[in-house]
ZADOLUM-764426 format. One record per residue (C-alpha): residue in three letters; z, x, y. Coordinates in steps of 0.05 Angstrom, whole numbers, plus 32768, in hexadecimal, padded with zeros to 4 digits. Each point is the difference from the previous one (the first is absolute). Layout:
<bavos>
AlaZXY/...
</bavos>
This chain:
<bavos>
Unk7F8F7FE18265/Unk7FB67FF78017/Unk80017FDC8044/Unk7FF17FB18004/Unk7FC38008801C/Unk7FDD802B7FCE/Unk7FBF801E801F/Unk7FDF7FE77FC3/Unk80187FB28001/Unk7FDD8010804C/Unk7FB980037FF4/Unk7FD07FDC7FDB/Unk7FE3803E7FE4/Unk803380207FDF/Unk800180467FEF/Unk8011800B7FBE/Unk800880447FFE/Unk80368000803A/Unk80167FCA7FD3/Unk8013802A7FCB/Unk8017803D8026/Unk80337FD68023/Unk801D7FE67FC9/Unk7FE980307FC3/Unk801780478010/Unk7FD280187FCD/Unk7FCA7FED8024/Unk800B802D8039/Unk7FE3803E7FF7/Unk7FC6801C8022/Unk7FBC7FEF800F/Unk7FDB803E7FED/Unk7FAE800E8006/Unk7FDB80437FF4/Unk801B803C7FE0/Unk80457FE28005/Unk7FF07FC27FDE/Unk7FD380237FCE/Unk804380317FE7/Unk80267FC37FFF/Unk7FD17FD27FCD/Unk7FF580477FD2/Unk804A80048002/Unk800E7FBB7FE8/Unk7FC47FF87FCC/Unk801880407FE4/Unk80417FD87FF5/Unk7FE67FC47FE4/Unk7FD6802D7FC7/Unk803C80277FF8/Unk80297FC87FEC/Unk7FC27FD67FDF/Unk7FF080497FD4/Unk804F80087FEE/Unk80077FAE7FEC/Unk7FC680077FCC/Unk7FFB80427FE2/Unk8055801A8004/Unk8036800C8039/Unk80178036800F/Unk804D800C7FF5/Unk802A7FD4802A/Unk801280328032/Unk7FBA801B800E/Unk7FE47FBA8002/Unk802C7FF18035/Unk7FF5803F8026/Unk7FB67FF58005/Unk800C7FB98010/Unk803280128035/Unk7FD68038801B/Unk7FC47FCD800D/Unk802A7FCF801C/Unk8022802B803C/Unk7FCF80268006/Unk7FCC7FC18010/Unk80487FDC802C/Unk8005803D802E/Unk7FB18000800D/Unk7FF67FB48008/Unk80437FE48021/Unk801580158046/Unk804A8017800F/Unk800B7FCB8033/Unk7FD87FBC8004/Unk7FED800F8043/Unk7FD9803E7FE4/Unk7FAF7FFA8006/Unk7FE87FEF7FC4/Unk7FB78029800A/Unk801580417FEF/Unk802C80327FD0/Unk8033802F802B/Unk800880477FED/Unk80487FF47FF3/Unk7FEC7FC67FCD/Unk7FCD802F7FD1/Unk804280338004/Unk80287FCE7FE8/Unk7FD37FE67FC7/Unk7FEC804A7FE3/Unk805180058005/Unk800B7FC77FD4/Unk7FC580197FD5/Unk8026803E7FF2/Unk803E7FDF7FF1/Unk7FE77FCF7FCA/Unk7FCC802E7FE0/Unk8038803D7FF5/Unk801F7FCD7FD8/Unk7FC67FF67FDC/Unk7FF480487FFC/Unk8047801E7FF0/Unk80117FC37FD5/Unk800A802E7FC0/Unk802D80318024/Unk802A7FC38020/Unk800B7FEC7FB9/Unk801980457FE6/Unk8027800C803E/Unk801D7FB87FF9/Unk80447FF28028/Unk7FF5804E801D/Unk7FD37FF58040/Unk7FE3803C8021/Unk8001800F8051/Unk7FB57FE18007/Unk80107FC67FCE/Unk80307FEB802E/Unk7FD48010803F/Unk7FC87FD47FDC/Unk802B7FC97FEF/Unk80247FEF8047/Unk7FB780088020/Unk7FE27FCE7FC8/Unk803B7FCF800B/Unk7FF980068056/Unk7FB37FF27FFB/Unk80057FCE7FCC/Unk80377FD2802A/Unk7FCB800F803D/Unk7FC47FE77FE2/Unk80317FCA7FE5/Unk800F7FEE8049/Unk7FBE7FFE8016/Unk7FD67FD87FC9/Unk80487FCF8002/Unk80307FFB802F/Unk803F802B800F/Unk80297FD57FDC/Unk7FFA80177FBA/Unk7FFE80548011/Unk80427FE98026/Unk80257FEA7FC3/Unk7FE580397FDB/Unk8020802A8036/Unk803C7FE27FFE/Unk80047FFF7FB0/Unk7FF4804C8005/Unk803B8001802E/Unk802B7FE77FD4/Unk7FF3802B7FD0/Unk801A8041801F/Unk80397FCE8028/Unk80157FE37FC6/Unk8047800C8006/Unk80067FE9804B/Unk7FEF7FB57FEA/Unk802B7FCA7FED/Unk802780087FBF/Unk7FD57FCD7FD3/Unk7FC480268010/Unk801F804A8002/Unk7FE180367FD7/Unk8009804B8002/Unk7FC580158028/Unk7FC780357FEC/Unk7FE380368028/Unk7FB37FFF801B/Unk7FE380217FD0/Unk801E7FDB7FCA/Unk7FE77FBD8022/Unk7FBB801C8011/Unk7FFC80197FAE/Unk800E7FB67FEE/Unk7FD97FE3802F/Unk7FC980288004/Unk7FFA802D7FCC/Unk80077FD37FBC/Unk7FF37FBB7FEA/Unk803C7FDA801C/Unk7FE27FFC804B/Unk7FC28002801C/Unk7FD7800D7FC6/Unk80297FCD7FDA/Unk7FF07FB77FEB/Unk7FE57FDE8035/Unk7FD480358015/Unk7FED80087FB2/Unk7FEA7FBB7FFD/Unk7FDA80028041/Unk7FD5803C7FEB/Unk7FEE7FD47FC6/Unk7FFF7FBA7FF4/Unk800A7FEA8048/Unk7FBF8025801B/Unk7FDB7FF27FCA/Unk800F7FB9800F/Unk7FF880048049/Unk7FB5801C7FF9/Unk7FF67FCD7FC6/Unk80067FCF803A/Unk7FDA80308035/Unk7FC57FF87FD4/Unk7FFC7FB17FF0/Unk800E7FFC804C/Unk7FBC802B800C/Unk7FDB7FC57FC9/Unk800C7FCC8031/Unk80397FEB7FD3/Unk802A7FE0803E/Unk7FC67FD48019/Unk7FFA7FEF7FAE/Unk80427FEE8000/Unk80087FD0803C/Unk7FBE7FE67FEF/Unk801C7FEE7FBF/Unk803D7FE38014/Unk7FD67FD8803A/Unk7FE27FDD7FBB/Unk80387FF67FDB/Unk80367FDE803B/Unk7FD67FF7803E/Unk7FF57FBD7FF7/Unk803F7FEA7FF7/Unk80347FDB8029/Unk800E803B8035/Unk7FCF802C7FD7/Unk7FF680438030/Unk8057800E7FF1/Unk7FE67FFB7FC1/Unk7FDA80348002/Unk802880228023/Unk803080037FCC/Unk7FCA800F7FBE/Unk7FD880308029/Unk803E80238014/Unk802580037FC1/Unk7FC480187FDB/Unk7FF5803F803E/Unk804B800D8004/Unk7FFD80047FB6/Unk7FD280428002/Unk800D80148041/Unk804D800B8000/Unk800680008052/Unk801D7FC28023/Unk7FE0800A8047/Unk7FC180127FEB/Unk7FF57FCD7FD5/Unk80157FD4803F/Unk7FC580258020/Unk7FCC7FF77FD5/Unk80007FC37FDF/Unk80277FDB803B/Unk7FC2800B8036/Unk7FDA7FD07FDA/Unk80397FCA7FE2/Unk80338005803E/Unk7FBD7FE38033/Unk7FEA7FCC7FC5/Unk80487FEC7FFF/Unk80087FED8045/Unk7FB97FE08001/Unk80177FCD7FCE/Unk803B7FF3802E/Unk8043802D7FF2/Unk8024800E8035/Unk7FF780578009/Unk804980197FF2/Unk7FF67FD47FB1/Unk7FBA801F7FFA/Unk801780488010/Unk803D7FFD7FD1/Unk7FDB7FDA7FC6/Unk7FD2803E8001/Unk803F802E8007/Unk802E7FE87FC7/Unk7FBE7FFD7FCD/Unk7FF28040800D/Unk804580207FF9/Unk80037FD97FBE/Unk7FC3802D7FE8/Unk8035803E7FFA/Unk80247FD27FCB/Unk7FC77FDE7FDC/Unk7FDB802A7FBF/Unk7FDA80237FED/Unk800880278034/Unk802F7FF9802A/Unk802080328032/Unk800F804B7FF5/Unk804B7FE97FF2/Unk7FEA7FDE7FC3/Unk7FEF80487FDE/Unk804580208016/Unk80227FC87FEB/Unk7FDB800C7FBB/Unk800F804D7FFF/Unk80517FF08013/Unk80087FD67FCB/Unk7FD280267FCD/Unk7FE37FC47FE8/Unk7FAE7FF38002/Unk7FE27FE88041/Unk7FE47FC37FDA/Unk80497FEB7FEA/Unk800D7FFE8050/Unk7FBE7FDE8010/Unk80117FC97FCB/Unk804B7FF78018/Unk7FE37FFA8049/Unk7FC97FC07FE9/Unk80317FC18005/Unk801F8018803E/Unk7FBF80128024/Unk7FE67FBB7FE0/Unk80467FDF8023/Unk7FED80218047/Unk7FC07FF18005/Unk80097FB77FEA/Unk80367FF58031/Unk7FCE80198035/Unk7FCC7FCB7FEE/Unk80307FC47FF2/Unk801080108044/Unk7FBD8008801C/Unk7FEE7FC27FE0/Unk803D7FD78021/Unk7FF18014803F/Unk7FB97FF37FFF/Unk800A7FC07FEC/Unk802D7FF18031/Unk7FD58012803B/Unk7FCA7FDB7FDB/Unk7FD380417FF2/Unk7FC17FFA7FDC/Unk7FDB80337FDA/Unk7FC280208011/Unk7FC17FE17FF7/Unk7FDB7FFE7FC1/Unk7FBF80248026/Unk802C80428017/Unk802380107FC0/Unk7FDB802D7FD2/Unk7FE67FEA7FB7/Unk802C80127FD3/Unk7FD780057FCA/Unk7FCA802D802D/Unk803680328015/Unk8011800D7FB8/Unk7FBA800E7FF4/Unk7FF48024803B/Unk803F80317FFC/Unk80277FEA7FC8/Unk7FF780467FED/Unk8034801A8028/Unk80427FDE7FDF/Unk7FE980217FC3/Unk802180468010/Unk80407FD58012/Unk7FFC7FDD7FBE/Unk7FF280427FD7/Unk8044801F802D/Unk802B7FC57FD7/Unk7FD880117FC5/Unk800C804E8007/Unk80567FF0800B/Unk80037FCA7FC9/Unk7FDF802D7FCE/Unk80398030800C/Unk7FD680348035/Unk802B8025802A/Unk7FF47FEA804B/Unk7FE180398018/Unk7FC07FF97FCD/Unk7FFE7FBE800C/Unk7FF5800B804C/Unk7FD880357FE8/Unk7FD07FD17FCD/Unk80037FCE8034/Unk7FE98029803A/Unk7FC2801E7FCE/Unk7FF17FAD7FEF/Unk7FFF7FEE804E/Unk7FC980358007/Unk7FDA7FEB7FC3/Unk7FF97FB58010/Unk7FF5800B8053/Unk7FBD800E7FE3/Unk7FF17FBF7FE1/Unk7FEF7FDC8043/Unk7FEA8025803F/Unk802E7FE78030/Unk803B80207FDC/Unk7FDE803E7FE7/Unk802A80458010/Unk7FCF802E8023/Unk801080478016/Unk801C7FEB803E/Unk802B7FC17FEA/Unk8017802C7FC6/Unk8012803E8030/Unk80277FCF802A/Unk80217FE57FCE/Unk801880477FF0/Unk80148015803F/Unk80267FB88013/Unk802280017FC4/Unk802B8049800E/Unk80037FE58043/Unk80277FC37FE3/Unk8029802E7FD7/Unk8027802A8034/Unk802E7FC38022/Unk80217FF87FB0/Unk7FFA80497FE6/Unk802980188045/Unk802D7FD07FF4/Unk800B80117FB5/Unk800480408011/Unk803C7FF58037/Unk80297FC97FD9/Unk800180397FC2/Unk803680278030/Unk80227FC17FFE/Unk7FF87FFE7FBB/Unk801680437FF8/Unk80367FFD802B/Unk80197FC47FC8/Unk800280347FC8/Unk801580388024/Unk803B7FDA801F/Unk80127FCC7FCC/Unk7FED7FD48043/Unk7FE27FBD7FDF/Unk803E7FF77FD1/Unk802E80068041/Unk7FD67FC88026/Unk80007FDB7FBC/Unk804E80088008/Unk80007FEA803F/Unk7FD67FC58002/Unk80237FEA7FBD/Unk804A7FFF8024/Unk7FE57FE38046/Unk7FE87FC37FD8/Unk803C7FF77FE2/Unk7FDB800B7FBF/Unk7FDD7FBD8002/Unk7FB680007FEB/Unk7FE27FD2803B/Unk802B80268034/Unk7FDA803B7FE1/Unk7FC07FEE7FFF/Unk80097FDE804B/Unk80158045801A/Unk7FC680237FD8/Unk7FCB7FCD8021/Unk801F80078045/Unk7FF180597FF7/Unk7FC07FFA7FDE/Unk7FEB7FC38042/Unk8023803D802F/Unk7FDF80417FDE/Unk7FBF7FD88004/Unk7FFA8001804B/Unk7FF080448003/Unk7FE980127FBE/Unk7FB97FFB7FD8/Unk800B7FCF7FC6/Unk7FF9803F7FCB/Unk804080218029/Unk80277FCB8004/Unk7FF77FF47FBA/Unk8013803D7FE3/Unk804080098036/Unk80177FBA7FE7/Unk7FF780117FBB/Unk8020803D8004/Unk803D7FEC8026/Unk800E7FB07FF4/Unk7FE57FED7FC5/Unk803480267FD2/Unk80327FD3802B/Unk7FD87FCB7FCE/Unk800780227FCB/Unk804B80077FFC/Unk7FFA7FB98004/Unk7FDB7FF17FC7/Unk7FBE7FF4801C/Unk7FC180147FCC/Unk7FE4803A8028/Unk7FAF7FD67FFD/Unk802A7FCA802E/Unk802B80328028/Unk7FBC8026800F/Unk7FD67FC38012/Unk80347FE88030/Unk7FFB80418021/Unk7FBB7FFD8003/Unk7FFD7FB9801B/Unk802F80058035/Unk7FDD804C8016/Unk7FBE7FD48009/Unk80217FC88022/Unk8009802C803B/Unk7FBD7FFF8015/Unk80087FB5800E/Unk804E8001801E/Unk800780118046/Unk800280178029/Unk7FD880317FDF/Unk7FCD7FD67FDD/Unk7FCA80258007/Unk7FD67FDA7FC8/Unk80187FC78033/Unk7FE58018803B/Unk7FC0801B7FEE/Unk7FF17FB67FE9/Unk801B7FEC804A/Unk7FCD8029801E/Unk7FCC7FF07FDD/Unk800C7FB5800A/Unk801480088044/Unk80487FE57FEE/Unk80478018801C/Unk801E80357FCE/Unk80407FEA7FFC/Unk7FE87FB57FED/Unk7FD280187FD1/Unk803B80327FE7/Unk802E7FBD7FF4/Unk7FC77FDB7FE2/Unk7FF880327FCB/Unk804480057FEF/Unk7FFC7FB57FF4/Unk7FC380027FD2/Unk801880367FDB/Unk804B7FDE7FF9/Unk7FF380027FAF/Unk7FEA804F8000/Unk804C80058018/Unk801A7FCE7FD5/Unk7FDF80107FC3/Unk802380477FFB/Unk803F7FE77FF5/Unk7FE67FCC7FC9/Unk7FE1803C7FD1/Unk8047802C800A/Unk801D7FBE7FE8/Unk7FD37FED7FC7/Unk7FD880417FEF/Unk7FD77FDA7FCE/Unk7FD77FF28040/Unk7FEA804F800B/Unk7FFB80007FAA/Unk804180147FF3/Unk801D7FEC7FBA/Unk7FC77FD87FFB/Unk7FFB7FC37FD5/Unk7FC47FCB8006/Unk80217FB9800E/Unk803F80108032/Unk7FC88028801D/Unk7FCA7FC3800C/Unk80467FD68015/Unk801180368037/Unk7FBB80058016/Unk7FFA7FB68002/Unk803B7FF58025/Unk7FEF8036803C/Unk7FBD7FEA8009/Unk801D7FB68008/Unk803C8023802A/Unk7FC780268034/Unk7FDD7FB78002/Unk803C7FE48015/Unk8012803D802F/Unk7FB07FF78021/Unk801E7FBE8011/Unk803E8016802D/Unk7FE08034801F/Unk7FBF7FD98014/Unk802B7FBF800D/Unk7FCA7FD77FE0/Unk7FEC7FDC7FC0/Unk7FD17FC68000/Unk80227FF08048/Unk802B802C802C/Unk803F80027FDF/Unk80487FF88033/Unk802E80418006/Unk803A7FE07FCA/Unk7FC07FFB7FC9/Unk7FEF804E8013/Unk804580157FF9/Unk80097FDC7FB3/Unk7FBF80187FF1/Unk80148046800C/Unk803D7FEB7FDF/Unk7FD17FE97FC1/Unk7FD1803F8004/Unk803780397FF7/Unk80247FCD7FBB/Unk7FB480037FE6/Unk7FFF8041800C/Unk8047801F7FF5/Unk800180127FAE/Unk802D7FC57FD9/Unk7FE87FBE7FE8/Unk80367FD38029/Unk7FE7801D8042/Unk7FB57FEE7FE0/Unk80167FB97FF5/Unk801D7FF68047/Unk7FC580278019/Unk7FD27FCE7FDF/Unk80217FC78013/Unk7FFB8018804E/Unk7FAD80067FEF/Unk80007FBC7FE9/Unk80267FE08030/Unk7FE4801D803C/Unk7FB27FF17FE7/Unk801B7FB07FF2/Unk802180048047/Unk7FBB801D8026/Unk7FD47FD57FD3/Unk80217FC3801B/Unk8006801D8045/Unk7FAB80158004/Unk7FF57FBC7FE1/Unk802B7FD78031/Unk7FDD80338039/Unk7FB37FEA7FE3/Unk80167FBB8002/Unk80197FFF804B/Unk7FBA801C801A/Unk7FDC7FD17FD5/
</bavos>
């Protein structure tokens, strides 16, 4: 856990790029002029076209693609991160440009041999096996370095258990396998490495990832604060406000929690406070609104697409089960933005600051329309990787229609090289989590935790799904979202399944509790970047988050329990009732966590509101009635009580 007194929550200029490296690993890696930096921008351009060439005109076959991909990716780790954080940052070692022509040679033999590893299939020779424990070593390396330890650690230890199989406790006992049968599976096939993950970071997710490096490089971010500084600034607290739409909309493309926090919080977290919120609720406004991006289409996070590929269903089918819960987070952010504002009396911003709305559009409108023809491209049935493709072609196009926004050479090769660079944090991690995967089908592992999970909880659905929230909370304090996804998948959500739970709700409630990590400490590091931009106490901000974003861990266990709210056995007027219900159930819940409506509201009104908020929300129309009842009676009770308050001062 950062320290309380962040260096950044220190000084009134704040450095935003020691920002980001404490708090974003990714954004560690060296700082790199000359020759040096030169290899390093080829290297990652060279990426970007690979992947832009293969999205528009054919991939390659699955294996190959995700060679290449892999082969860029460690190569450009082992050349731009340093093996210790203490490392200078100036310069390449020797030992580092061994390391990366090493990994270069392991991915591209794959690449090159691929044909023979086929024939040869199940019957790997001396130097397959060679090649494959070297590939696996470097790739858990470069894993550690771009990430943290914590995920090449369970990787280890999954590879462990493997060849140990038979020493562990009965329920997860298996028979063992040699090395060379583990480093075949793992290495050597599509069940590892090379499997899904990885598959679907080689493809949609990069594709994405640069679709976003390129409206970044169009002055999309300003556009988009600007925007939402027109649309909510002048409202009662307006600057949350905009915290929350600008936000959404960035973590909607961008996919990364902290850097979100980074970007669009140095301009809302300092408008925040200026209006008058106190600096712990400023930073974790800007913290939960960004995390929420990772769960709020078109976009979302690189999770989204696994998710899609696991359950072999279109990524638009996802993106469309994922609208009314985004919709229910982000709402529950604002009534509670809006409560508290009003209860500290906060105004909005002047008229003469806020942009015309009506002038932006004019001005830059252009830019939402490669975001509108991304919706277009998945609605019309496109798979996701030409729509990131069309969509990354459109942002070009229409920079050119005003010359603020226009892509020249140099915005467009930065946009290249930035968007490989944001690619190696999730395409190391897919990588490493498909020996976890692998170790699932080699083992029979998943169905054992399944098992196991199952008969701890006494076979009872909410003791599930409590125990499956409490791993995915614990496995997100040291993994990447992607990671943490894909090991939760793998390993608890069958535990759903046995239950009964539609595998669109078991997934999302994987995914929602992965992301909640970033705001649960004490490793909220979406938290505590906000804290040190604001200048706030970490853990404070870390609580307040958790507070705001009560409904993104309520919500989860509403959609297992009434799947018609992710689109599940869908039918139109249940639907509308259900919706209807939670948004008046998150209203109420804004209410007991804020403590105010119309007037401050005692702790016995909190605690029946809260009461009222989970019957609204819980699926069943007699906890709807008792819910609504609660809503009534508590706005008749602080009606009377604001009136009675306006006539005392009078």
């Amino acid at each position: 856990m950062p320290n309380e007194k962040t260096g950044a929550a220190q000084n009134s200029e704040i450095n935003l790029d020691e920002l980001r490296r404490q708090f974003d690993t990714e954004a560690r890696y060296r700082d790199l002029l000359g020759w040096q930096g030169i290899l390093i921008t080829a290297i990652a351009v060279a990426m970007s076209l690979f992947h832009f060439y293969t999205s528009g005109f054919g991939l390659l076959l699955a294996m190959k693609q995700g060679s290449l991909h892999l082969a860029f990716v460690l190569v450009l780790v082992f050349l731009l991160y340093p093996a210790r954080e203490t490392s200078r940052r100036d310069g390449i070692p020797l030992y580092d440009f061994i390391l990366a022509a090493l990994a270069a040679f392991a991915t591209l033999y794959i690449f090159f041999e691929f044909e023979d590893l086929v024939n040869r299939a199940g019957l790997p020779t001396t130097m397959d096996i060679i090649v494959g424990f070297m590939g696996i070593i470097l790739l858990l390396e470069a894993t550690r370095r771009v990430s943290s330890p914590v995920l090449p650690c369970i990787a280890i230890f999954f590879l462990f258990y493997c060849y140990f199989g038979r020493h562990f406790p009965q329920m997860f006992q298996h028979r063992g396998f040699n090395i060379q049968r583990i480093i075949n599976h793992m290495y050597l096939g599509t069940e590892g490495v090379f499997g899904i993950p990885l598959g679907v970071s080689a493809t949609f997710v990069f594709m994405f990832i640069l679709f976003g490096s390129v409206l970044e490089q169009t002055g999309m971010g300003r556009f988009i604060i600007d925007l939402a500084m027109a649309m909510a600034g002048g409202a009662t607290g307006g600057p949350a406000k905009v915290a929350v739409l600008s936000s959404g909309f960035m973590g909607s493309i961008s996919g990364s929690s902290v850097a979100n926090v980074c970007t669009t919080g140095m301009f809302t977290i300092p408008l925040m406070k200026s209006v008058g919120y106190k600096p712990h609720f400023a930073g974790a406004v800007e913290a939960v609104a960004s995390t929420g991006g990772q769960i709020m289409p078109p976009v979302m996070g690189a999770a989204a697409f696994i998710m899609a590929q696991f359950m072999g269903v279109p990524y638009v089918q996802v993106a469309l089960a994922a609208v009314v819960p985004a919709l229910l987070y982000y709402f529950a952010v604002m009534v509670q933005v809006h409560f508290e504002a009003t209860r500290l009396g906060l105004l909005g911003l002047p008229k003469e600051k806020l942009p015309s709305l009506l002038k932006l559009l004019k001005a830059k409108g252009h830019l939402l329309l490669p975001l509108f023809g991304i919706v277009y491209f998945l609605l019309a049935g496109f798979t996701p990787l030409k729509a990131a493709y069309n969509g990354i072609i459109i942002s070009i196009a229409v920079s050119f229609l005003n010359k603020e926004t226009r892509l020249t050479p140099k915005k467009l090769k930065l946009a290249l090289e930035n968007g490989a660079k944001g690619a190696l944090g999730v395409a190391c991690a897919c990588g490493t989590v498909g020996i976890i995967v692998g170790t699932a089908t080699l083992t029979g592992l998943g169905l054992r935790i399944a098992s196991a999970i199952v008969a701890i909880a006494g076979g009872k659905l909410l003791a599930t799904l409590l125990l499956t929230m409490v791993a995915c909370i614990l496995l997100g304090a040291g993994l990447p979202t992607t990671a943490n996804f894909i090991v939760t998948s793998t390993m608890a959500a069958p535990a759903l399944f046995k239950l009964g739970v539609p595998p669109m709700a078991a997934y999302m409630f994987v995914l929602y509790f992965g992301i909640a990590a970033d705001l649960s400490p004490p490793v909220a590091l979406a938290a505590y970047a906000g804290a040190g931009i604001a200048g706030a106490e970490p853990m404070r901000t870390g609580i307040t988050a958790v507070k705001l974003a009560l409904a993104g861990f309520i919500v989860p266990f509403i959609y297992v329990y009434n799947p018609m709210l992710v689109l599940v056995d869908f039918k139109p007027f249940p639907f509308i009732l259900a919706v209807v219900t939670a948004v008046l159930g998150v209203f109420l819940l804004g209410m007991a966590t804020i403590g105010f409506y119309k007037t401050s509201m005692a702790w016995w009104k909190r605690i029946i509101s809260l009461g009222g908020a989970l019957g609204l929300l819980i699926p069943g129309w007699q906890t709807d009635v008792i819910g609504l009842i609660i809503l009534i009676g508590i706005h008749i009770l602080q009606v009377r009580k604001a009136k009675k308050e306006a006539g005392t001062t009078e």
